[in-house]
MARLUM-711331 format. One record per atom (N, C-alpha, C): residue in three letters; z, x, y. Coordinates in steps of 0.001 Angstrom, whole numbers, plus 500000, padded with zeros to 6 digits. Atoms other than C-alpha are relative to their C-alpha. Layout:
! MARLUM-711331
alaZXY
...
This chain:
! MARLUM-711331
unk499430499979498643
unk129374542685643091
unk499465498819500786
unk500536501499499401
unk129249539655645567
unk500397498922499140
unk499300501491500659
unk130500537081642943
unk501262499624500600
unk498745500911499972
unk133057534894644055
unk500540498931498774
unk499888501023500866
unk135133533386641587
unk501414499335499897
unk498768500264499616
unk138053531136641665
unk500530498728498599
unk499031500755501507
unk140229528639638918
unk501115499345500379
unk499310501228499874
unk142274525522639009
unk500625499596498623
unk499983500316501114
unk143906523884636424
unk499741499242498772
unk501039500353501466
unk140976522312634874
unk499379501029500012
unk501301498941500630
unk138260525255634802
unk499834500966501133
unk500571499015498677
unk136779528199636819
unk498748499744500399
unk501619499338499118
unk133868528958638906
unk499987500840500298
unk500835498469499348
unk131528532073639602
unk498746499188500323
unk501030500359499558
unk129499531200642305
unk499518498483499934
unk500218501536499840
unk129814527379642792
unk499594499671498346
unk500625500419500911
unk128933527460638870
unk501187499664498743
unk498478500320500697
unk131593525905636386
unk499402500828498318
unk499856498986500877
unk132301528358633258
unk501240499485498767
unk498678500319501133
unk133755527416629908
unk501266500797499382
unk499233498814500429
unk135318530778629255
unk499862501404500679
unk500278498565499961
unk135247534249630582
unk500958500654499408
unk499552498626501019
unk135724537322628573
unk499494501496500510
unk500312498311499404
unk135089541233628536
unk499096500085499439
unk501044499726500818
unk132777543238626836
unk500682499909498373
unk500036500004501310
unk135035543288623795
unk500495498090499777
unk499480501950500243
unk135529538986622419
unk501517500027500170
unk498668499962499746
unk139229539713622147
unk500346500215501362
unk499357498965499025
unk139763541369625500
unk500582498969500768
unk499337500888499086
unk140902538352627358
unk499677500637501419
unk499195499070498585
unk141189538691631388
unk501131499237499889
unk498708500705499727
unk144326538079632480
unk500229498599500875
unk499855501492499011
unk145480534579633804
unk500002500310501382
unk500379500262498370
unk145504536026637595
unk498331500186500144
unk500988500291499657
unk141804536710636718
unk499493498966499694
unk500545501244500385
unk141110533563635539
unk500702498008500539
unk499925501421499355
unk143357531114636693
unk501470499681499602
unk498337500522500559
unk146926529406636159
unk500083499814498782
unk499878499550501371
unk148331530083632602
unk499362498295499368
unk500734500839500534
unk147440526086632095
unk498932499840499726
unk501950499480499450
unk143593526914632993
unk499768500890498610
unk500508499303501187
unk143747529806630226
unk500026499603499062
unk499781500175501080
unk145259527934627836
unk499150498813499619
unk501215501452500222
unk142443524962627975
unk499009500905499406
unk501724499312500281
unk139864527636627943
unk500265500660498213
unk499805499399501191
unk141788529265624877
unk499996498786498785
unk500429501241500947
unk141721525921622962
unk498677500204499768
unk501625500159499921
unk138087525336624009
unk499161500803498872
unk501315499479500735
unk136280528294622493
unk500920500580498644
unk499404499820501343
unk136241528824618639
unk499974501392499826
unk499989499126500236
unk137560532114618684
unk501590500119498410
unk499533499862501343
unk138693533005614744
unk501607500686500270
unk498834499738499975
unk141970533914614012
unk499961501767500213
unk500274498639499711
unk140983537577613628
unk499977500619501455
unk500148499690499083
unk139954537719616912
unk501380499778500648
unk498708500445499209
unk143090536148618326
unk501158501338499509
unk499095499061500270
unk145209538436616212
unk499376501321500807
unk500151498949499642
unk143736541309617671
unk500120500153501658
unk499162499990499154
unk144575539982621063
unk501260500330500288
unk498341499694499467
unk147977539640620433
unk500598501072499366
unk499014499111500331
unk148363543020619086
unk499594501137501690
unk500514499075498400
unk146467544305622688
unk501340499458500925
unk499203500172499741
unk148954542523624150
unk501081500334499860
unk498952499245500093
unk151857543938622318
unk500241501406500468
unk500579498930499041
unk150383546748623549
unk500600500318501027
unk500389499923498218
unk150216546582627058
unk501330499875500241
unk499000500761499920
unk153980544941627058
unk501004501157499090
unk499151499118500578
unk155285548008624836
unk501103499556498996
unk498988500614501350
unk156546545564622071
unk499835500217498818
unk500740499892501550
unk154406546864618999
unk501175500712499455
unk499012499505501038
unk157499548818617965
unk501161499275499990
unk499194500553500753
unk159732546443618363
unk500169498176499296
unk500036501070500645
unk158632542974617458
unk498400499707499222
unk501601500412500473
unk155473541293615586
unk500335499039499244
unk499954501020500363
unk154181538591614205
unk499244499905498612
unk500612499781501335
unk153557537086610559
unk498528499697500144
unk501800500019499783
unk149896537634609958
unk499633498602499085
unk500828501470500519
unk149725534140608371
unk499555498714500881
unk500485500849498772
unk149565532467611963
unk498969499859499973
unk501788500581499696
unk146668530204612439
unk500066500100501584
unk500615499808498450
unk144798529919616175
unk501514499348500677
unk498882500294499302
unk147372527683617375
unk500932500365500412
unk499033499493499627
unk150393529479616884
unk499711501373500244
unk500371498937499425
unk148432532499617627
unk499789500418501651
unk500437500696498421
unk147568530822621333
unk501308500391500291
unk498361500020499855
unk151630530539621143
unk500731501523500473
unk499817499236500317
unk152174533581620219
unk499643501155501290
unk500698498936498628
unk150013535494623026
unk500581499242501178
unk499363500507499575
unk151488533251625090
unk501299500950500752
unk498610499831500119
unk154868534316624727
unk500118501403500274
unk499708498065499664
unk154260538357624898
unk499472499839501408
unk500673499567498479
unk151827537996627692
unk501042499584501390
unk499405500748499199
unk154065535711629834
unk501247500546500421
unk498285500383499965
unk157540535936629444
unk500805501696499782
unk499067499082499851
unk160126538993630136
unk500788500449498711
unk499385500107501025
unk161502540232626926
unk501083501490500096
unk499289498615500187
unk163822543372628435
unk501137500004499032
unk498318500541499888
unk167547541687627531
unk499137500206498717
unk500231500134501424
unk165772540988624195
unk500064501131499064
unk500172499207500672
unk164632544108623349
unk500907501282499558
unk499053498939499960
unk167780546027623906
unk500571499547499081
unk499143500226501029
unk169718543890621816
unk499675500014498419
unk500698500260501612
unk167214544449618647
unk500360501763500327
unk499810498694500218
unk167648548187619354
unk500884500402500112
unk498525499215500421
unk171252548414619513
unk500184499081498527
unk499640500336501348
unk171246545895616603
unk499129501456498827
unk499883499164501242
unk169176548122614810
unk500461501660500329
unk499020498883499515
unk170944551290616220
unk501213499938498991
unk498545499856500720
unk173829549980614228
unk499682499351498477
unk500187500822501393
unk171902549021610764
unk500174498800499689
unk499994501795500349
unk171848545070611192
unk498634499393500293
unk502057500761500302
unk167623544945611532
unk499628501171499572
unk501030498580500892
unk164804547252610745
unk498809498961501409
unk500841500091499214
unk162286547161613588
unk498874500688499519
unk499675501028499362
unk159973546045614384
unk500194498584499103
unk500048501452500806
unk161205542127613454
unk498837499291500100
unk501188500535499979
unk158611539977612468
unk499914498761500348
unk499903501052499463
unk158615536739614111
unk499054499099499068
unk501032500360501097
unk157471534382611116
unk499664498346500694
unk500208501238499415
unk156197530731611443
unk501175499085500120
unk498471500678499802
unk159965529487610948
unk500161500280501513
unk498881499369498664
unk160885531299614105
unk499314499327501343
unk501116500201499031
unk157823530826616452
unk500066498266499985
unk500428501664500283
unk158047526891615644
unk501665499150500433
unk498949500649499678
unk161883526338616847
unk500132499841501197
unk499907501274498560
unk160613525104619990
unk498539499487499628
unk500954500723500327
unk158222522270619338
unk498651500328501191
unk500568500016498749
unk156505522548622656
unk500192500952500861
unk499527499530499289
unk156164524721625500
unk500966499752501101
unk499046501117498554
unk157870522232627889
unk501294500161499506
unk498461499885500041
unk160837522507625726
unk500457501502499698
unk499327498614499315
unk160931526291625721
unk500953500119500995
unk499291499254498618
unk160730526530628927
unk501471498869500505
unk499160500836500147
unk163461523601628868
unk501512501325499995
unk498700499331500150
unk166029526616628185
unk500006501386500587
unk500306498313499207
unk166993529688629644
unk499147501019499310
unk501129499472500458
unk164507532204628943
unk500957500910499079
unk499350498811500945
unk166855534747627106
unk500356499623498723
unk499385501020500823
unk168813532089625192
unk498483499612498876
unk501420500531501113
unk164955530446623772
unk499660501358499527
unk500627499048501066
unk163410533840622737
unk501292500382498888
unk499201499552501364
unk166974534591620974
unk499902498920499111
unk499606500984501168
unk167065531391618923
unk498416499943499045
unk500556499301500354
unk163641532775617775
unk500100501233499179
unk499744498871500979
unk164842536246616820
unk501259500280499591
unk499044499121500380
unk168396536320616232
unk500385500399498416
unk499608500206501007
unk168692535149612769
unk499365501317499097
unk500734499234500570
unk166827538436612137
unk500983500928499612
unk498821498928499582
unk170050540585613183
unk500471499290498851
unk499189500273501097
unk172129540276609839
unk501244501113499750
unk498459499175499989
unk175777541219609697
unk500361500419498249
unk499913500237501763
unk176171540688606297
unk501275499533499853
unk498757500721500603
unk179159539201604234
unk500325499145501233
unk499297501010499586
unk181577537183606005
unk499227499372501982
unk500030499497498580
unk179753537924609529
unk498515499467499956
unk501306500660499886
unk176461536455608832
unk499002500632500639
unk501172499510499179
unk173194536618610627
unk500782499445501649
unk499259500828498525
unk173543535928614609
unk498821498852500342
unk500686501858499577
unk171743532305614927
unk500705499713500826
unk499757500712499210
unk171703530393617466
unk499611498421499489
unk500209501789500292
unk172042526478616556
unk499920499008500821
unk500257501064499437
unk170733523321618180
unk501324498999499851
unk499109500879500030
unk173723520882618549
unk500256498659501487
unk499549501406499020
unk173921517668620461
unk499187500143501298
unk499980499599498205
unk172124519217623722
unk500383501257499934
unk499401498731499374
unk173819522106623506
unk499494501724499082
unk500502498884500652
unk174170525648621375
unk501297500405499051
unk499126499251500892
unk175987527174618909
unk499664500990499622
unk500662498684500274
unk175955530662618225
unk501351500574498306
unk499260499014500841
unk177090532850614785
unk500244498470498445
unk499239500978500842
unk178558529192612661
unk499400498756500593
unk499921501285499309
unk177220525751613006
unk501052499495499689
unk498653500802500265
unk180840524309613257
unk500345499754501234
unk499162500393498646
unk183072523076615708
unk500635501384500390
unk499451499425499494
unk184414525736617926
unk499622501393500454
unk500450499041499560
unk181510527620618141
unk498378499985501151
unk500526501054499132
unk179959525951620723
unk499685501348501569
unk499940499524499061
unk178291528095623652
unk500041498546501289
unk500516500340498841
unk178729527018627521
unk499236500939500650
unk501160499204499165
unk175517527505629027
unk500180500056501637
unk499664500065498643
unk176003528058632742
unk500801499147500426
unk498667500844500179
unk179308526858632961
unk500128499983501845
unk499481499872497985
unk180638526000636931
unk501198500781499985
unk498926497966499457
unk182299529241638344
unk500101499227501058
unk499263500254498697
unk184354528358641323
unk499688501099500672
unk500779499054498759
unk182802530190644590
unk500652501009500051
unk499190499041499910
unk185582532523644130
unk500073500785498668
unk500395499475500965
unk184464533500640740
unk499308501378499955
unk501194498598499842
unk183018537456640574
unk498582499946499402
unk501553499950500906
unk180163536303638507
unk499329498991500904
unk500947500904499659
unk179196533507640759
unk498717500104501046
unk501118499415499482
unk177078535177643492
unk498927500797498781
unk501038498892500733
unk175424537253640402
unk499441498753498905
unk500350501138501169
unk174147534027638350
unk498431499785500018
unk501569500064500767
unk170607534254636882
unk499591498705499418
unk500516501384500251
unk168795531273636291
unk499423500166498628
unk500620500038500785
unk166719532678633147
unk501009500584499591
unk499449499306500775
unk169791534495632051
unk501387499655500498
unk498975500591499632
unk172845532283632816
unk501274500558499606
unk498640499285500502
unk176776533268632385
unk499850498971499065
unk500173500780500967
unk177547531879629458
unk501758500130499627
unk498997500075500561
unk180933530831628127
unk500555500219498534
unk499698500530501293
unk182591530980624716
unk501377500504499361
unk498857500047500745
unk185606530808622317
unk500278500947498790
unk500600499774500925
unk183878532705619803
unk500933501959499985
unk499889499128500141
unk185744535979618781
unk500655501209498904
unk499910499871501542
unk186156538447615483
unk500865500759499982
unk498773500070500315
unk189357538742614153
unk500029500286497854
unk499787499605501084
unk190583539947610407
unk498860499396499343
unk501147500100501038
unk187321540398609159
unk498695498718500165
unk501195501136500003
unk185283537823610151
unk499839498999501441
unk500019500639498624
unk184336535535613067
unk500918498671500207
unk499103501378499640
unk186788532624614783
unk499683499815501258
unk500009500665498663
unk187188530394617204
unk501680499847500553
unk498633499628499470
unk190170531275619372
unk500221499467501419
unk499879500593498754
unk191722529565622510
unk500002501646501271
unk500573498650498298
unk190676532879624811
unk498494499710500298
unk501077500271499560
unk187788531677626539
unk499825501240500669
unk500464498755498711
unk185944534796627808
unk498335498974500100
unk501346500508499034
unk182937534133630437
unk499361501435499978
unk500411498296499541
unk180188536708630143
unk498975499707501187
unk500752499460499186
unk177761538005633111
unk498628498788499987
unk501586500739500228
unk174859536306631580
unk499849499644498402
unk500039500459500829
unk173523535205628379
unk499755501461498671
unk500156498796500690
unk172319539033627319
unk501231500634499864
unk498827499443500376
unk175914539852627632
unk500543499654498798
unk499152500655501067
unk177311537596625478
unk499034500494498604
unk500884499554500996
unk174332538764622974
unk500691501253499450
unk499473498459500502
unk175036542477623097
unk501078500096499885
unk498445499860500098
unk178927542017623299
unk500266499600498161
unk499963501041501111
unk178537540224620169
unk499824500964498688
unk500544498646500780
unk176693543153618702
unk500554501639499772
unk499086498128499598
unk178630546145620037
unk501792499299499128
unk498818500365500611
unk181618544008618502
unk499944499812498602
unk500549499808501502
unk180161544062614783
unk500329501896499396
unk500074498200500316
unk180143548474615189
unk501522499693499641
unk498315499549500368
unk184442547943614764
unk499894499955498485
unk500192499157501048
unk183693547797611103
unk499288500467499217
unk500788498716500334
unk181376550444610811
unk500648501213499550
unk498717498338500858
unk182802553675608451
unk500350500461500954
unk499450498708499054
unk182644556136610990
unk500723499702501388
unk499301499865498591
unk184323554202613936
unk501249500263500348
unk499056499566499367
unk186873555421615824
unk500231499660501537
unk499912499460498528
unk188374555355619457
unk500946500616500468
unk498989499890499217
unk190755556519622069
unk500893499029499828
unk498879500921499897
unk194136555280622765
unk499528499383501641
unk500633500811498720
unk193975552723625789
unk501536500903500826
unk499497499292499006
unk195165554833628962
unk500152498735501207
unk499966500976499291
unk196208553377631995
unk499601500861501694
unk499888499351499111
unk195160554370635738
unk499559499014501338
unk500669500668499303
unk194838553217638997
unk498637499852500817
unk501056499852499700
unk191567552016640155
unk499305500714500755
unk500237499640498388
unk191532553470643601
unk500393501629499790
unk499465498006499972
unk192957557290642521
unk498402500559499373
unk501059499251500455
unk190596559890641476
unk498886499596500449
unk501440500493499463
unk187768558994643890
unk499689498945499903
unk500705501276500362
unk187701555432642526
unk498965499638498794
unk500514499753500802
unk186268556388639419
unk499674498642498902
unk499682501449500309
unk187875553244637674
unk499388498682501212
unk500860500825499041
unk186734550897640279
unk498945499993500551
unk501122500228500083
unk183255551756640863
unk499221498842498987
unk500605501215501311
unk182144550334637595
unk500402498581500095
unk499503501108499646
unk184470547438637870
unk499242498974501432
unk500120501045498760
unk183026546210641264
unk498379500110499887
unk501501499982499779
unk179273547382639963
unk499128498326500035
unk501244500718500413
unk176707545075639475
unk500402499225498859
unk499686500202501738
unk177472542871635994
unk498424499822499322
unk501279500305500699
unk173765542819635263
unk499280501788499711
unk500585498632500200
unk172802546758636319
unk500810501229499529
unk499234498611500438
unk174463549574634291
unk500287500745501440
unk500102498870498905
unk175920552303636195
unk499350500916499833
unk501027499205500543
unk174221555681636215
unk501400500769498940
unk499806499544501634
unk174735557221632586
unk500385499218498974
unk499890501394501022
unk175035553790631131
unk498927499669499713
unk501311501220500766
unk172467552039628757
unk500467498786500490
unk499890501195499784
unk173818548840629366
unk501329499258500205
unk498378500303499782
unk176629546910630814
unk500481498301499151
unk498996501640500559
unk179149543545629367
unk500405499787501160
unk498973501133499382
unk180403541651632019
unk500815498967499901
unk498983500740500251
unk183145539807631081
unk501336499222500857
unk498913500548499405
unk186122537453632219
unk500979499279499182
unk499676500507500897
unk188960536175630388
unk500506498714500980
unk499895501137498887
unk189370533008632754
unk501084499269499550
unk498802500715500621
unk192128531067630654
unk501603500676500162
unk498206498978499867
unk195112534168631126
unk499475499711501613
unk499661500043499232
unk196990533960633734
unk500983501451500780
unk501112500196498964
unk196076535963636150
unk498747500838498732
unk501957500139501039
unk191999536051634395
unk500355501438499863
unk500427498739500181
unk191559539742632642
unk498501499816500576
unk501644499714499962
unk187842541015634066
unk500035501725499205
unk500673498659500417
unk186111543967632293
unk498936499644499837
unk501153499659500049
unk183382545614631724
unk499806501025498678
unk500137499497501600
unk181981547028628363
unk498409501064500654
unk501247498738499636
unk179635550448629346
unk499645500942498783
unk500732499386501187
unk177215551692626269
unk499873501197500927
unk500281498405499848
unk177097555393627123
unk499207500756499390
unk500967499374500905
unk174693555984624252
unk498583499271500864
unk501453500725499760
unk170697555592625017
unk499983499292498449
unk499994500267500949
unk169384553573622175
unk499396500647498933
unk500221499204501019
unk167500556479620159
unk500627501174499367
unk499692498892500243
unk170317558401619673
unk500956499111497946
unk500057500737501239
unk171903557752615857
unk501339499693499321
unk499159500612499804
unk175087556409616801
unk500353499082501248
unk499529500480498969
unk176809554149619692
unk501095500628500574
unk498306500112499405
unk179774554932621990
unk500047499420500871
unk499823500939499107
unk181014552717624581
unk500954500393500696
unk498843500253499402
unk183830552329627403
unk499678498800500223
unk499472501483500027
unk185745549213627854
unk501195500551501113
unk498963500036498665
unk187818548881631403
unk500093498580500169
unk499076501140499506
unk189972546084631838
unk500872499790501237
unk499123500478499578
unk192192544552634601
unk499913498680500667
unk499128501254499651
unk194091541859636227
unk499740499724501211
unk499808500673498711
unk193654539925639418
unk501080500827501201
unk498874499565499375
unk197014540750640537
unk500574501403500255
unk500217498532499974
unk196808544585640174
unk499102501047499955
unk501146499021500004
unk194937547754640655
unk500358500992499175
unk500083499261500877
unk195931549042637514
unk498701499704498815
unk501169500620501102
unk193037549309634746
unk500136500756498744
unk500367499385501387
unk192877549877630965
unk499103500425499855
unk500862499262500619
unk190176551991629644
unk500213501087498450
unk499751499373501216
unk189641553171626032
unk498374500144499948
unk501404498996500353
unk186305555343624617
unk500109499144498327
unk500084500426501629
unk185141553542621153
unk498599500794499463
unk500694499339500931
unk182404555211618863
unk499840499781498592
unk500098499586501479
unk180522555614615559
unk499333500860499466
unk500409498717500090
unk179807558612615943
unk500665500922498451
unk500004499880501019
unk180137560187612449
unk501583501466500003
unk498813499225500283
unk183755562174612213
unk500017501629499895
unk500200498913501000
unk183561566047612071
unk500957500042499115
unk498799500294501097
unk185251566890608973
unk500584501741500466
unk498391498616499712
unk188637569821609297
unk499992499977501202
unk499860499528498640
unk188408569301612968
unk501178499251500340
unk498676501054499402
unk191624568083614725
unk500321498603500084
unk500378501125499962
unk192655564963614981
unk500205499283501396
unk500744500321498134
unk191545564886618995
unk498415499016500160
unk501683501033499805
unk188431562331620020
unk498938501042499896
unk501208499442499112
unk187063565082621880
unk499556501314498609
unk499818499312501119
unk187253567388618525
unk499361499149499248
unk500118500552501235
unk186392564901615913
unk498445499301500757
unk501456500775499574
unk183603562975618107
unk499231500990501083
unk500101499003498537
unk182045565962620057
unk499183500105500653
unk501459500596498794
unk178819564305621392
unk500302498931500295
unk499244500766498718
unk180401561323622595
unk500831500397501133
unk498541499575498982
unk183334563016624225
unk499055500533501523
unk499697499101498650
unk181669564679626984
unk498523498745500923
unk500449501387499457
unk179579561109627582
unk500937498918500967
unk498859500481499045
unk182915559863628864
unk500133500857501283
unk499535499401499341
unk183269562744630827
unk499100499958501876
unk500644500274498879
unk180101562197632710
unk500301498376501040
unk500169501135499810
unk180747558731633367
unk501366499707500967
unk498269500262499840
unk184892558784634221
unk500643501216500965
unk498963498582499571
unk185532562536635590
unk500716500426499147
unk499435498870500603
unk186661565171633686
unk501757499480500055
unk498474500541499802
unk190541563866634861
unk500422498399498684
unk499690501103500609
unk190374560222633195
unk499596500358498993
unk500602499720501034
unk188241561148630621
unk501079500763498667
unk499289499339500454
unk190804563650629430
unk501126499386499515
unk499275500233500357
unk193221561740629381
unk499942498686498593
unk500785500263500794
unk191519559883626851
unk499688500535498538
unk500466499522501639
unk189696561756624258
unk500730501611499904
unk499554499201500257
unk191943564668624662
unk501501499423498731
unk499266500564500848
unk194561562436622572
unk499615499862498700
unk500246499708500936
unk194781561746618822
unk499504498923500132
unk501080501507499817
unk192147559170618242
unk500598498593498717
unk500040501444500637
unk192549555384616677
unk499321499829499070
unk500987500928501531
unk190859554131613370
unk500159498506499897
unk500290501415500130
unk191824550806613633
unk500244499132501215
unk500358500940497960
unk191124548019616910
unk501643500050499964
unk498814500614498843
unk194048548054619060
unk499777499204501043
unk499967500448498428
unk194498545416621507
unk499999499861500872
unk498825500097498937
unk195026545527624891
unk500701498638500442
unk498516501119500153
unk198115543234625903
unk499212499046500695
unk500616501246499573
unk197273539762626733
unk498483499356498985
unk500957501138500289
unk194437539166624707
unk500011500212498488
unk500318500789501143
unk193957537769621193
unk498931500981499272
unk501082499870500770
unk190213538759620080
unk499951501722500190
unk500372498916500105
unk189122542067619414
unk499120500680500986
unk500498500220498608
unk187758543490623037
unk499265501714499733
unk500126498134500027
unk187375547719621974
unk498716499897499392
């Protein structure tokens, strides 16, 4: 008691006295950079003293810790100090929510096995921290873990590729080219909601008979975690057990506004009884489709279901269809709300008992239907 101690970003002091390192009682325990000083300050001091790799690893599993990532990521135990420094770094620092959803609906739908292990390939595709932080924060940790997510056959892993400056996601080829924070005209719905570490993101990119293309429907998503999880929730269409609704039609504004809540929510915060929302725009039709893609499943349950609401500029009519892979009962009707009977009443909370019905009370779909106007596969 009575010490004063303060930190710059060459070194600290306790008590006018300069200090090469402070620690706890255990060598690993680290304090945290606000007790010690600006993350540059820790990371001199973490050079400085020769603490063994052992020790470091056992930081960065306190850290995974504390950050609630030990179940779903980790690192290969062949990291030396350096990329161990990196490594703690990167949990202690940096926001990994967007990330972690999209490894738990990927593996929700059997395309990882958590937790992924972040090997020295992965941890090393940014040379530097300067050029990390060089990219949006969502975008750099995925080009790190996506290649982990594996589609298999024609559908690949989901990589993200370095090209010219720019990105490519799914194919290094022409046409699969993300725009990273593309310019939205002030009259754009996404442009007041634009995240700096988690930018809208553009692309061409969408999967069609069996496999992925590049198609002249430019959709714009929300942010960069959209375009992630959209990407992912669009892999479940051929999964055995999926199924959906037929696409209904209603207007936004009837039934309390049921349809138009969601539509005018937030494109970053689910509504309530949503895991997670898509924000989308198809900006190239004329007049732009907007929707919204609402996971209705949490992620420990041991399927997905979703809604998908669409419309048009020019009207206050909206599509909505219920998709699922929820596992079929077998001799039961061939009704949603019959055949899928723990999704069905997930719509119900979400839509009202009225829309809902009109919905999964119908005979359900096995294979993607369209809705009119667009090209790529959207259900």
């Amino acid at each position: 008691m009575g010490n004063s101690h303060t930190a710059d970003r060459s070194g600290a002091t306790i008590n006018d006295e300069s200090l090469d390192f402070l620690h706890k009682a255990d060598r690993d325990a680290l304090h945290t950079r606000f007790e010690v000083g600006s993350l540059r300050a820790t990371a001199h001091f973490l050079w400085e003293v020769d603490f063994s790799p052992y020790v470091l690893r056992t930081r960065l599993n306190r850290c995974l810790v504390a950050k609630g990532l030990q179940a779903i990521i980790a690192f290969d135990a062949q990291l030396e100090s350096p990329l161990l420094l990196k490594a703690i770094w990167l949990v202690d620092t940096q926001q990994w929510t967007e990330v972690v959803n999209a490894l738990k609906l990927a593996a929700q739908l059997g395309f990882c096995t958590l937790p992924v292990t972040i090997s020295l390939q992965d941890i090393q595709r940014h040379t530097t921290k300067q050029a990390y932080l060089a990219e949006p924060r969502v975008l750099a940790l995925w080009k790190m873990i996506g290649r982990h997510v594996v589609f298999g056959g024609n559908y690949g892993r989901f990589e993200l590729f370095d090209q010219q400056g720019g990105v490519r996601a799914l194919r290094d080829e022409p046409g699969y080219e993300l725009s990273i924070n593309p310019p939205l005209p002030a009259t754009h719905p996404f442009h007041p909601h634009t995240i700096n570490d988690n930018p809208p993101v553009s692309s061409l990119i969408h999967l069609k008979g069996g496999s992925w293309t590049s198609l002249p429907d430019l959709a714009t998503f929300a942010s960069a975690s959209a375009f992630i999880m959209r990407i992912i929730i669009a892999m479940a269409l051929p999964v055995e057990n999926w199924g959906k609704t037929p696409w209904v039609h209603g207007n936004r504004h009837a039934h309390g506004g049921v349809l138009d809540g969601p539509l005018n929510h937030s494109p970053h915060q689910p509504p309530d009884g949503c895991t997670a929302v898509v924000a989308f725009r198809m900006d190239d039709m004329n007049p732009p489709l907007e929707g919204r893609l609402l996971l209705l499943t949490s992620f420990d349950m041991p399927f997905v279901a979703w809604v998908v609401l669409v419309s048009r500029a020019d009207t206050n009519i909206v599509g909505v269809c219920v998709s699922t892979t929820e596992p079929p009962v077998s001799g039961a009707s061939d009704t949603f709300k019959d055949r899928r009977p723990t999704a069905a009443p997930l719509v119900r909370g979400l839509l009202s008992n009225t829309i809902a019905d009109m919905m999964i009370c119908q005979k359900e779909k096995t294979k993607a239907v369209k809705p009119a106007g667009g090209r790529g596969e959207l259900s």
